[in-house]
C-alpha positions, 0 to 999 in steps of 0.5 A, spaced: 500 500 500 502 507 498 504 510 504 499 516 506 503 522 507 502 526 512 500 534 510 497 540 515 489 542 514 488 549 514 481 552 516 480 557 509 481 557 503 487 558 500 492 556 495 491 556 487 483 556 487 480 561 482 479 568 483 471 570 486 470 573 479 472 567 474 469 561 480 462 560 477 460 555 482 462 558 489 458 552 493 463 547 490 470 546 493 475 542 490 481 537 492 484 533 487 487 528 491 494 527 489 495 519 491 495 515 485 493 520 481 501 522 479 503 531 479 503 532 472 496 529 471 493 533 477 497 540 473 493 539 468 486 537 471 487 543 476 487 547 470 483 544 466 477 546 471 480 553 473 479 555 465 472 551 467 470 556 472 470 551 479 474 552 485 480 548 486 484 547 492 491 546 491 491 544 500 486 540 503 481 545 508 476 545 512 471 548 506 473 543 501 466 540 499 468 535 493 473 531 494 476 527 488 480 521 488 483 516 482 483 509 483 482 509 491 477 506 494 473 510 500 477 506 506 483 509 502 481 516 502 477 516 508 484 513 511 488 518 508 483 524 511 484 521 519 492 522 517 490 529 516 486 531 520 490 528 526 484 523 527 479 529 527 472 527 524 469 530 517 462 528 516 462 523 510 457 523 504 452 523 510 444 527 509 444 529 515 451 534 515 452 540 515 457 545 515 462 539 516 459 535 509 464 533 504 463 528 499 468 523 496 468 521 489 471 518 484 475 522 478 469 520 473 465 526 477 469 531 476 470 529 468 464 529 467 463 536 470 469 538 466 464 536 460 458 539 462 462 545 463 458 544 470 457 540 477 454 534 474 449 532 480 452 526 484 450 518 483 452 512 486 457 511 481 460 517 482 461 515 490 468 512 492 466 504 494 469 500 500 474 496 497 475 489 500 482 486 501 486 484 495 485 477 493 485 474 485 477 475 485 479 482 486 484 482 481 479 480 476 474 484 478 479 490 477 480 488 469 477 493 465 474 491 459 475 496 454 483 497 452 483 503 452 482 503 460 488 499 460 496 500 460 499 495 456 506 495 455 510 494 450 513 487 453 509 483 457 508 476 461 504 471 457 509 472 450 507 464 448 499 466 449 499 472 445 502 470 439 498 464 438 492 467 439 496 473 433 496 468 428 489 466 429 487 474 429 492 475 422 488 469 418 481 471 420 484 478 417 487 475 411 481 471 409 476 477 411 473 475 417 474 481 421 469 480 428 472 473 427 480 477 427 478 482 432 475 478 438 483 474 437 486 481 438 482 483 444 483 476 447 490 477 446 491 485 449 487 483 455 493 478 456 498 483 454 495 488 459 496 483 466 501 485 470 503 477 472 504 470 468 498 466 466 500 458 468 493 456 470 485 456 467 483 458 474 486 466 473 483 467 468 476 466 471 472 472 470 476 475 465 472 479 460 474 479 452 476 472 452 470 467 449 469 460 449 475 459 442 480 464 445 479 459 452 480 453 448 486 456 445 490 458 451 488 452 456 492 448 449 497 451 450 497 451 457 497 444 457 500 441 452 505 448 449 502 448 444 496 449 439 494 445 434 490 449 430 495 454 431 500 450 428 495 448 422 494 455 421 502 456 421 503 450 417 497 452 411 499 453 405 494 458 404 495 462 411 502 463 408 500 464 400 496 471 403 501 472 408 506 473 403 501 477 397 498 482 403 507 483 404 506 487 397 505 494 398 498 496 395 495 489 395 490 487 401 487 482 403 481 481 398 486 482 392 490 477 395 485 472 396 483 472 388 490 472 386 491 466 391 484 462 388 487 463 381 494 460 383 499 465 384 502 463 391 508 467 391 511 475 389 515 470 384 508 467 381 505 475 381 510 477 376 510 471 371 503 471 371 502 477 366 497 481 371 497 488 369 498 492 376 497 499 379 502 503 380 502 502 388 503 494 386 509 494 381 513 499 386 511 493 391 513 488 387 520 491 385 522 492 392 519 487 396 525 485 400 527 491 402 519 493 403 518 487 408 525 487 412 523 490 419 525 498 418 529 499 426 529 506 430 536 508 427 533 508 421 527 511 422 531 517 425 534 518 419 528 518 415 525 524 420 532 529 419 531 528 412 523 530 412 525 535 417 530 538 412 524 538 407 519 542 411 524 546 414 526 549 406 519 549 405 515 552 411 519 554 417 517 553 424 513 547 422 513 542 427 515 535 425 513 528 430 515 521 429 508 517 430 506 510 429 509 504 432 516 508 434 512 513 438 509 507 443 516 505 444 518 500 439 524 499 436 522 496 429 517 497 424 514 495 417 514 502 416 516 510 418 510 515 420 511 523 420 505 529 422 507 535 421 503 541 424 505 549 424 502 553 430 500 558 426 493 555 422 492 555 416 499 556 414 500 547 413 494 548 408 497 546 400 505 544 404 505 537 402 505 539 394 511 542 396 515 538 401 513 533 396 517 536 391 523 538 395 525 530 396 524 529 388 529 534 387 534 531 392 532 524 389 530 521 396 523 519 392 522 512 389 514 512 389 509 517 392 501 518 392 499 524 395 492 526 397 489 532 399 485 534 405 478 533 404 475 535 411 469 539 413 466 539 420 459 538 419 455 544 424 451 537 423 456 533 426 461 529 423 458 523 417 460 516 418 466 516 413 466 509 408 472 507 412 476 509 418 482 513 414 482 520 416 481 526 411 488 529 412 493 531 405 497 526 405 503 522 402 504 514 401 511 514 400 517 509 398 524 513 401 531 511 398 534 511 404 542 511 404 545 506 408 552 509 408 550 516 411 543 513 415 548 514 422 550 521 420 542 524 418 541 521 426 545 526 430 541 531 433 539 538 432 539 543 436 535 547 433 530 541 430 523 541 430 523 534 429 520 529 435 520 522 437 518 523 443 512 529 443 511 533 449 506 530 452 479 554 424 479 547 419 480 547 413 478 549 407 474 543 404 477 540 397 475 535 392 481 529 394 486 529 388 491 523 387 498 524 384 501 517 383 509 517 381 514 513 380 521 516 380 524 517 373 530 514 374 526 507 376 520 507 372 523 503 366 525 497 371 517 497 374 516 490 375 522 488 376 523 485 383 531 487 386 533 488 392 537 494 396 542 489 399 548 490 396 546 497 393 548 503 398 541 505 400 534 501 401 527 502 400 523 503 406 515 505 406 514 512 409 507 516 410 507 523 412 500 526 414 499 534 414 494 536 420 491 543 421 495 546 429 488 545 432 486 538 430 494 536 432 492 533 439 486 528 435 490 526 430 497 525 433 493 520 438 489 516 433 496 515 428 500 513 435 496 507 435 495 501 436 490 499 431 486 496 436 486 501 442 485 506 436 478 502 436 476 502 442 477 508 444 473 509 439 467 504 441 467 507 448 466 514 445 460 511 442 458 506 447 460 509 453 459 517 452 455 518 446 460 521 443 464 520 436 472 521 435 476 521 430 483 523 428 479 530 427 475 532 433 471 529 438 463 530 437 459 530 443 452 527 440 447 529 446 451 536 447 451 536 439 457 539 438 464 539 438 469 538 443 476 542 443 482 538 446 489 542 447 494 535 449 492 528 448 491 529 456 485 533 455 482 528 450 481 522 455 479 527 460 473 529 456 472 522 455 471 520 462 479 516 461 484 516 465 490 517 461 494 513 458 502 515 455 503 511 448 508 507 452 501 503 455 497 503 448 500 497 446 494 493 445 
């Protein structure tokens, strides 16, 4: 258990509260309990209600009303007030109070009246519950079931598991069965997300997002350290004929299925096989070996200086942040991803043309499809889109990256913009317009499948998304992933809170309008979620 620190009660208000003009709700006096919750978290939710309107105490008083409390339970809190008060008694959530009430709740009332820009009115679930002591039916009761409630890290305790349960997720995607696929992935980030090893059944009684299929399947493993459909499926010449079409660029699953039913089993039949390709494909096949050779932190790095130097040439003071995989902590990826924002809006829109153009010139370009925005915020609220892809200008790239000078582009700028860690109004609409180029020099060998290896560069699959400054936030928390904690994020958003995210904004459907966010912090503010860095998003 964590020590309760001992602080000195005051009896007035004092501290970093509001003034009398801007404190909107003067019969609402606000502590946020520290304990758990970490400082910087507690910062930035102190000034989230400051700029609300509410008093918030940096001390605990005898003129608080309202204290609010993460992941405690009330025995805790109510330990922690004896601790301060020096054992002086405080009327807790009781009806007959007077001067001396104060309420303990739990932080989704105060999120909840962040949202409502108001103190919601308080409900049992907002009230902190006596917690019995740990135990294993606790631990399991203590698992939510939406990953976006969790922290899953990056390494993990059941490897064995996860990865049996990937490869029956990775077939259900190849042979488009996508509930099958994701019900697989989410059995296999709930196991991710456990703070131990499992060895037996009985730990995972009571768990959620594991069904009868993903029970059978672990309890193989268990048992016997391995699983015969899991093998099958490895072993199937189908799973690795898909496997391997999908692994060339701009060939998904169902264009793979067809080749597959046709016969076309590997890149190597593709190419003897006479098909005519689009553009993306034959760029694909000509640089498929460099194109699935796993693409390290060091590269990634050097690939980000080389953008930086694009951007800066083209639009200074604009900032350039490494996304993705590499964001959460990985130090491999299949490809490389960039958002670029300037702090000025309106100064990005029509920048993706001329960066574009920069690095054809420099001759770093083997392929590019650029789009451009084609957002428009709806006073309505947002349409449902014919897929999860955002509207931002964009370009699907193939870098040449050298290898001689890929260590020299890592050192560090001073004066850079570039961002692999991040510190943690719209655009004009217009009609999306494809640009699809191959670099001249390569053009007359399309289709004709090399690999970099004994060259002095190779290929490396890179995307660069261009975000307006005041939709940055959105954007660079649904292009930090993963894809599944993106998606249920998304899913709690609508099911939990009647709200609609996406790379763009976050819709309040009940309100009926948009809700503003300045840092990925204050986007799982509003959505009621405790915080999450991307560290934890490994789902």
């Amino acid at each position: 258990m964590i020590p309760f620190k001992r602080r000195k009660v005051i009896s007035s208000v004092t501290g970093n509260s509001c003034s009398d003009s801007n404190c909107k709700f003067p019969g609402v006096v606000i502590f946020l309990l520290g304990r758990k919750m970490g400082a910087s978290r507690r910062a930035f939710l102190t000034r989230l209600g400051h700029g609300k309107g509410f008093n918030i105490q940096d001390c605990f008083s005898c003129s608080i009303t309202h204290l609010v409390s993460e992941n405690n339970s009330g025995r805790e809190v109510q330990t922690w007030l004896v601790s301060q008060t020096g054992g002086q008694e405080r009327e807790i959530e009781s009806n007959s109070a007077g001067l001396g009430l104060v309420h303990l709740l739990d932080i989704t009332w105060y999120t909840e009246s962040m949202q409502a820009g108001c103190p919601v009115a308080i409900k049992d679930r907002h009230r902190l519950q006596e917690r019995a002591e740990p135990g294993a039916e606790l631990q399991v009761a203590l698992v939510p079931s939406y990953a976006c409630q969790r922290h899953t890290p990056l390494l993990h305790h059941n490897t064995v598991l996860t990865d049996a349960l990937s490869i029956l997720a990775e077939n259900a995607e190849l042979t488009d069965n996508e509930g099958r696929g994701v019900a697989f992935r989410r059995a296999a980030a709930l196991l991710k997300s456990l703070p131990h090893e499992i060895r037996g059944m009985e730990q995972l009684k009571g768990l959620p997002c594991l069904g009868d299929h993903c029970l059978r399947v672990i309890k193989e493993v268990l048992e016997d350290g391995t699983c015969s459909e899991v093998e099958t499926t490895r072993q199937s010449g189908q799973f690795t004929a898909l496997k391997a079409l999908t692994g060339i660029f701009g060939v998904g699953a169902k264009t793979a299925d067809r080749w597959f039913r046709e016969g076309i089993h590997t890149p190597s039949d593709l190419q003897r096989s006479g098909h005519t390709l689009n553009r993306a494909q034959q760029a694909g096949l000509q640089y498929y070996d460099d194109l699935n050779r796993p693409v390290t932190k060091a590269e990634a790095d050097a690939i980000g200086r080389i953008v930086e130097r694009a951007v800066s040439e083209v639009l200074p003071g604009a900032e350039i942040t490494l996304i993705g995989g590499f964001r959460r902590g990985k130090n491999t990826g299949h490809d490389v991803d960039f958002l670029i924002t300037h702090p000025d809006e309106g100064k990005e829109e029509g920048l993706m043309v001329k960066v574009v153009s920069w690095l054809e010139a420099q001759d770093f370009l083997l392929y590019q499809k650029t789009t451009r925005n084609s957002y428009l915020e709806s006073k309505d609220g947002p349409a449902r889109p014919p897929s999860n892809m955002d509207r931002f200008e964009r370009c699907f790239s193939i870098f040449r990256l050298s290898t001689h000078n890929g260590v020299r582009m890592t050192e560090t700028d001073p004066h850079s913009h570039f961002s692999v860690h991040p510190h943690d109004s719209h655009p004009t609409p217009q009609t999306c317009r494809t640009v699809d180029v191959l670099s001249r020099e390569d053009s007359s060998e399309i289709g004709q499948p090399q690999s970099s290896h004994s060259q002095s560069w190779r290929a490396v699959r890179v995307d660069l998304v261009v975000s307006p400054y005041s939709q940055f936030s959105f954007a660079l928390l649904g292009w930090t992933g993963s894809k599944l904690f993106e998606r249920e994020l998304r899913r709690w958003a609508v099911h939990e809170k009647a709200m609609t995210l996406s790379s763009h904004t976050l819709y309040d459907s009940k309100q009926r309008q948009y809700l503003r966010a300045n840092s990925e912090e204050e986007i799982f503010a509003l959505l009621g979620l405790e915080y999450v860095p991307p560290c934890g998003r490994n789902a």
